[in-house]
N, CA and C of each residue as an Amber inpcrd file, in Angstrom:
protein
   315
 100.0350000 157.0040000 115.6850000 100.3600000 156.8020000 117.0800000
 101.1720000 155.5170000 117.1800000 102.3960000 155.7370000 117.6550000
 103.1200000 154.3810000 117.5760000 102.7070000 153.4660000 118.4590000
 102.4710000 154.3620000 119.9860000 102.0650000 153.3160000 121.3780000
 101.2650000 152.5970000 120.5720000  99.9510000 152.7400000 120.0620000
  98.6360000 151.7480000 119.7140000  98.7890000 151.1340000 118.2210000
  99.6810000 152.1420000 117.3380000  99.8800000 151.4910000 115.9470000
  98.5660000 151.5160000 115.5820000  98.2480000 152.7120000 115.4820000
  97.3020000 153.0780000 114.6000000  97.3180000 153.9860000 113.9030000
  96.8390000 154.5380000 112.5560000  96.5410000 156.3430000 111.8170000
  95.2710000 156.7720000 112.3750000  95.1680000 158.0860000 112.5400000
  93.9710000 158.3580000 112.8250000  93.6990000 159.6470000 111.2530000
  92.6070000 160.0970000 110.9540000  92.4830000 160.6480000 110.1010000
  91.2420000 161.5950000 109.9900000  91.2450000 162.6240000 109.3410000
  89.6450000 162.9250000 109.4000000  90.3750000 164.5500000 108.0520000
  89.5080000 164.5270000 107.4720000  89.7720000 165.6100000 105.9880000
  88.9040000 165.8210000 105.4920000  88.5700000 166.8380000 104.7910000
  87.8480000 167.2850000 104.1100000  88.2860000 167.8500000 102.3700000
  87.3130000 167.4860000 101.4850000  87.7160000 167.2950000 100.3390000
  88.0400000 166.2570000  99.6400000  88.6580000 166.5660000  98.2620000
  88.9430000 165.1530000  97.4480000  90.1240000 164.8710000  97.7480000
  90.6700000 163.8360000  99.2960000  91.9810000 163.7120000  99.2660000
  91.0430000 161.9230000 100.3650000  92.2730000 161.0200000 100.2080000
  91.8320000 159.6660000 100.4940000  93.8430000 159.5340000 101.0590000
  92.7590000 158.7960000 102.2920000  94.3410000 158.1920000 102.8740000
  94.0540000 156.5830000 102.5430000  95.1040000 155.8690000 102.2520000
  95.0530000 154.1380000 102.1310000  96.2970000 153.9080000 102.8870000
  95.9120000 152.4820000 103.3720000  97.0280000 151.9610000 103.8060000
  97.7190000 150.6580000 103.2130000  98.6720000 150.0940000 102.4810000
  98.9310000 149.3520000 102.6680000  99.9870000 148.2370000 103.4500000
 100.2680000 146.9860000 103.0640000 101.0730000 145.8700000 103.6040000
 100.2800000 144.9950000 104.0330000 100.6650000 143.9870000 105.2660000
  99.8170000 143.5310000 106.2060000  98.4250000 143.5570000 106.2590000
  97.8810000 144.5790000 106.4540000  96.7920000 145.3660000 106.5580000
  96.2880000 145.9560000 105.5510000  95.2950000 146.3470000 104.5830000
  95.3240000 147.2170000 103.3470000  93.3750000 148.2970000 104.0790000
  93.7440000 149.3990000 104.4920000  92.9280000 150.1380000 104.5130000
  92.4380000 151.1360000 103.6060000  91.2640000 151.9780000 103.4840000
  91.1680000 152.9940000 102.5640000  90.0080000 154.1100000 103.2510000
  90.3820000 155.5500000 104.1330000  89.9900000 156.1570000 104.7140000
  90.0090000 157.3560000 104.1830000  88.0270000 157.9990000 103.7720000
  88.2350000 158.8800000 103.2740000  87.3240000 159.8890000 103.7640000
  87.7240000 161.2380000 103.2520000  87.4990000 162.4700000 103.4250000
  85.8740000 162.9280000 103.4860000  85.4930000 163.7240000 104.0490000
  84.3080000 164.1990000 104.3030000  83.9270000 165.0700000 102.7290000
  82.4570000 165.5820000 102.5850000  82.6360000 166.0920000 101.2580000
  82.2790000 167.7550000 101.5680000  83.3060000 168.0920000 100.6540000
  83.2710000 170.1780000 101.2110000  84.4300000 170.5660000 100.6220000
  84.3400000 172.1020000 100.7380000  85.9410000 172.8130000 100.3810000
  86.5130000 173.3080000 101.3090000  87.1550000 173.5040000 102.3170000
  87.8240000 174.2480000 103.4870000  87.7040000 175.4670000 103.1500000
  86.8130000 176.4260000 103.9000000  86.5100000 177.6250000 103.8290000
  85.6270000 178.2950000 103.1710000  84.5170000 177.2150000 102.8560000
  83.3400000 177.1770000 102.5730000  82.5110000 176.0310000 103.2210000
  81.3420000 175.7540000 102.7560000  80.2470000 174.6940000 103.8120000
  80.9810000 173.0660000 103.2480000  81.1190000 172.6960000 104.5760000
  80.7850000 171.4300000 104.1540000  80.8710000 170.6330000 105.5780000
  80.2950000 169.3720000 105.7670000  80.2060000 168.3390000 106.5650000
  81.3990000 168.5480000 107.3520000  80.8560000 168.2530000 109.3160000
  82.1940000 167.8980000 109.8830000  83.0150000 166.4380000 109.8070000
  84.0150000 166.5180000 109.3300000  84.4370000 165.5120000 108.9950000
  84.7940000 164.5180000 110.4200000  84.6700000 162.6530000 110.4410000
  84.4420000 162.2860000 111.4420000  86.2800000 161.6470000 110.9120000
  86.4010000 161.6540000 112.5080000  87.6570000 160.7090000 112.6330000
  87.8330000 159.3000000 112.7450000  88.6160000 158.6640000 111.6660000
  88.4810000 157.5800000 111.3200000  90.1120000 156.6190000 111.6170000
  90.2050000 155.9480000 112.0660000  91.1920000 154.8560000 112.6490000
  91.7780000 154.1380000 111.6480000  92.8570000 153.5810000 111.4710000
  93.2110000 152.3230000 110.6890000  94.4790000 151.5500000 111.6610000
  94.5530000 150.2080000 111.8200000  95.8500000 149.7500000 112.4520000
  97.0170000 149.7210000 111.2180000  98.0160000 149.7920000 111.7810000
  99.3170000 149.9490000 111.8340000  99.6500000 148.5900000 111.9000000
 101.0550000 148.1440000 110.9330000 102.3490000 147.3510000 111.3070000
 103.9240000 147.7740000 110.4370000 104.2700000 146.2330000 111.2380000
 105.6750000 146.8140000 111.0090000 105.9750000 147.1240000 108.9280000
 105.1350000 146.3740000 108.1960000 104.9710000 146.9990000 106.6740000
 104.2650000 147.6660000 106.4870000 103.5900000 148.3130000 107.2470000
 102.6010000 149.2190000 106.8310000 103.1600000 150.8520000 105.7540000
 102.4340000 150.8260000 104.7450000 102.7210000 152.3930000 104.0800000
 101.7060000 152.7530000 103.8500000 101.5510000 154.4330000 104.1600000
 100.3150000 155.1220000 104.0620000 100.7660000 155.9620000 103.0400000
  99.4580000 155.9550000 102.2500000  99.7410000 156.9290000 100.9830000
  98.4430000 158.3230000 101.5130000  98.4000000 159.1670000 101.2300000
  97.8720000 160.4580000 101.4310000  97.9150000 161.0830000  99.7870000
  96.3490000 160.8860000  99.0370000  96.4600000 161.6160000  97.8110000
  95.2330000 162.5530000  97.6630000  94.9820000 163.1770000  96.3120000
  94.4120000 163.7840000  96.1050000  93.3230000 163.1340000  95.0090000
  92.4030000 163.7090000  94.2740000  91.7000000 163.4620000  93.3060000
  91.7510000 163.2640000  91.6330000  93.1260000 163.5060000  92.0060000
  94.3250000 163.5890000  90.3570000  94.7160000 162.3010000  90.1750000
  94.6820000 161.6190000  91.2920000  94.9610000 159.9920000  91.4850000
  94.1450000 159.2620000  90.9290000  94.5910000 158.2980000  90.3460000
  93.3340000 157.6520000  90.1480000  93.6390000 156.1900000  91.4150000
  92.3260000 156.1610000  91.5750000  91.9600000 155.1070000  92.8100000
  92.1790000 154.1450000  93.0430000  91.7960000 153.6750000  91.7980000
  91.6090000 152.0210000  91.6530000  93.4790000 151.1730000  91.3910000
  93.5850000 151.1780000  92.5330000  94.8290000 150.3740000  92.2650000
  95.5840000 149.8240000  93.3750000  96.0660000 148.8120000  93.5270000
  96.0660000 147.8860000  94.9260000  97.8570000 147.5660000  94.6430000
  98.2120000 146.0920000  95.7690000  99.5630000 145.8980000  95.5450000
  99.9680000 145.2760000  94.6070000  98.7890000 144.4940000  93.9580000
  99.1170000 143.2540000  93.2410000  99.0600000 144.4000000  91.5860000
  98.8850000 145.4700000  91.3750000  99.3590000 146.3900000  90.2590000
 100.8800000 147.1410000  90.4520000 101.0490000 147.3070000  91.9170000
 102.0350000 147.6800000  92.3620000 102.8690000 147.0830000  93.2140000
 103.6820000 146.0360000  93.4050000 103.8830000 145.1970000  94.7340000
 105.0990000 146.0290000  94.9230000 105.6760000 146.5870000  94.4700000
 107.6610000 147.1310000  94.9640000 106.7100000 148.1150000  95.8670000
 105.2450000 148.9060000  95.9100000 105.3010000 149.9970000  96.9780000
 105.4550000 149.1260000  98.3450000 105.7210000 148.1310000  98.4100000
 105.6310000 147.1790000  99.8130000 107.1100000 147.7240000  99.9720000
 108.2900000 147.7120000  99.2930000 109.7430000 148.2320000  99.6740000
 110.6260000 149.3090000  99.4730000 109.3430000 149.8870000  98.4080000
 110.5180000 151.2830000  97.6990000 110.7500000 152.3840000  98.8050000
 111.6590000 153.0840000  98.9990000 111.2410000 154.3290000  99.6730000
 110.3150000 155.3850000  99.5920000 109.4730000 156.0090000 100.7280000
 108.5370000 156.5930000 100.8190000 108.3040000 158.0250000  99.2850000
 109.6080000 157.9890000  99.0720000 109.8820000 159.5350000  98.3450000
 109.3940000 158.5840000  96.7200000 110.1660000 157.6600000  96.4870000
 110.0850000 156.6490000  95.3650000 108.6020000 156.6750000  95.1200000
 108.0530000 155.8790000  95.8190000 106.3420000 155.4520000  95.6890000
 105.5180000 156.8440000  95.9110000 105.6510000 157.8520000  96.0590000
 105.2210000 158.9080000  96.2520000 105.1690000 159.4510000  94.4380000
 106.6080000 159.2520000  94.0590000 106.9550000 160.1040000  92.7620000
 105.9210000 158.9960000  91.5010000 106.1050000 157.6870000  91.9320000
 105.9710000 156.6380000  90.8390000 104.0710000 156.4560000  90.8330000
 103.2080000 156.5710000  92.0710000 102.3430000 156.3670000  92.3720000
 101.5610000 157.9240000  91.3780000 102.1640000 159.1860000  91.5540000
 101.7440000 160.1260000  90.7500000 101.8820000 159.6500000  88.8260000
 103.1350000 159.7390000  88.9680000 103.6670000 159.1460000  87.6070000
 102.3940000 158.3030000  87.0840000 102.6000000 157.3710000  87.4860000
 101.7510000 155.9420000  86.8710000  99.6050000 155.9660000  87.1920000
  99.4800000 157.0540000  88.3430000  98.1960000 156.4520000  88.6400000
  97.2860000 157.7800000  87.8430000  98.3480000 159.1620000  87.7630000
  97.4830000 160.7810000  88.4190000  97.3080000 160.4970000  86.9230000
  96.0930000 161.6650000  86.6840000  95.4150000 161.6780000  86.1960000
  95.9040000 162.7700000  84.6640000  95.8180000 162.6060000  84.1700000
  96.7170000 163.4440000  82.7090000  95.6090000 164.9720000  82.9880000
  94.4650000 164.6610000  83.5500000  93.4750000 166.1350000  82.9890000
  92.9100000 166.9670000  84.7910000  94.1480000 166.3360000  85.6770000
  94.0410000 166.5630000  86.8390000  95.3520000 167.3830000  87.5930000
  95.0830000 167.9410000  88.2760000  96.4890000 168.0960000  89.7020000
  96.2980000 166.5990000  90.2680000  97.7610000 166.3920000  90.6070000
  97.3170000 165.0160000  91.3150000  98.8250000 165.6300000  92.6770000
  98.0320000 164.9410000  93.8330000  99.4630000 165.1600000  94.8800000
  99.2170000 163.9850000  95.3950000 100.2970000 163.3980000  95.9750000
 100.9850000 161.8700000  97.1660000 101.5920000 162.3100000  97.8790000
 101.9370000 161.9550000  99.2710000 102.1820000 161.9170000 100.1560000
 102.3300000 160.0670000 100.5520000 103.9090000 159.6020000 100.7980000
 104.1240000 158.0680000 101.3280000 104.7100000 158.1750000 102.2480000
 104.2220000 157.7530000 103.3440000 105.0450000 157.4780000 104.6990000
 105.0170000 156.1230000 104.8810000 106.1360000 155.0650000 105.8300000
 106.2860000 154.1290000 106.2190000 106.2280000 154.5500000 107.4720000
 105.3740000 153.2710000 108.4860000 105.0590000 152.9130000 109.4920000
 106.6290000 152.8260000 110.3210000 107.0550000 153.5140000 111.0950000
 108.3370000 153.1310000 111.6690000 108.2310000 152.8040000 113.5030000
 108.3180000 151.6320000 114.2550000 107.9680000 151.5010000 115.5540000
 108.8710000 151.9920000 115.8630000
């Protein structure tokens, strides 16, 4: 939402939204498979700025990894840090998917 500059989020499964820049959030998914049982997933907030990038991955990712392993995702383009974040983080014995958007007011 640009008016408030916030993400809002809510998923189900092994997929984790983070945010970084400014701000560094990490908002995740309820546990279940879509189209079988699982928990309603609750909707969860993060603020927004003008560096803000949200990554959207899966479980092929591996987790553990911040700016100070990665600092260029603070400038690369969304498509870049999307390709390099799989490359470098996903998992060799996994599917791994990214999704990078930049915060644009």
């Amino acid at each position: 939402d640009r008016g408030s500059r916030e993400v809002s989020y809510a998923g189900v499964g092994n997929t984790v939204l983070r945010t970084f820049g400014a701000l560094s959030t990490r908002l995740v998914s309820a546990d279940g498979i879509i189209g079988s049982r699982f928990r309603t997933p609750a909707v969860q907030s993060a603020p927004l700025n003008e560096t803000s990038v949200m990554l959207l991955y899966t479980d092929g990712v591996r987790d553990r990894f911040d700016v100070e392993q990665y600092p260029q995702i603070l400038y690369q383009s969304a498509s870049v840090i999307a390709r390099r974040i799989v490359a470098r983080f996903g998992k060799l014995y996994d599917d791994a998917t990214c999704m990078a958007m930049r915060f644009v007011q």
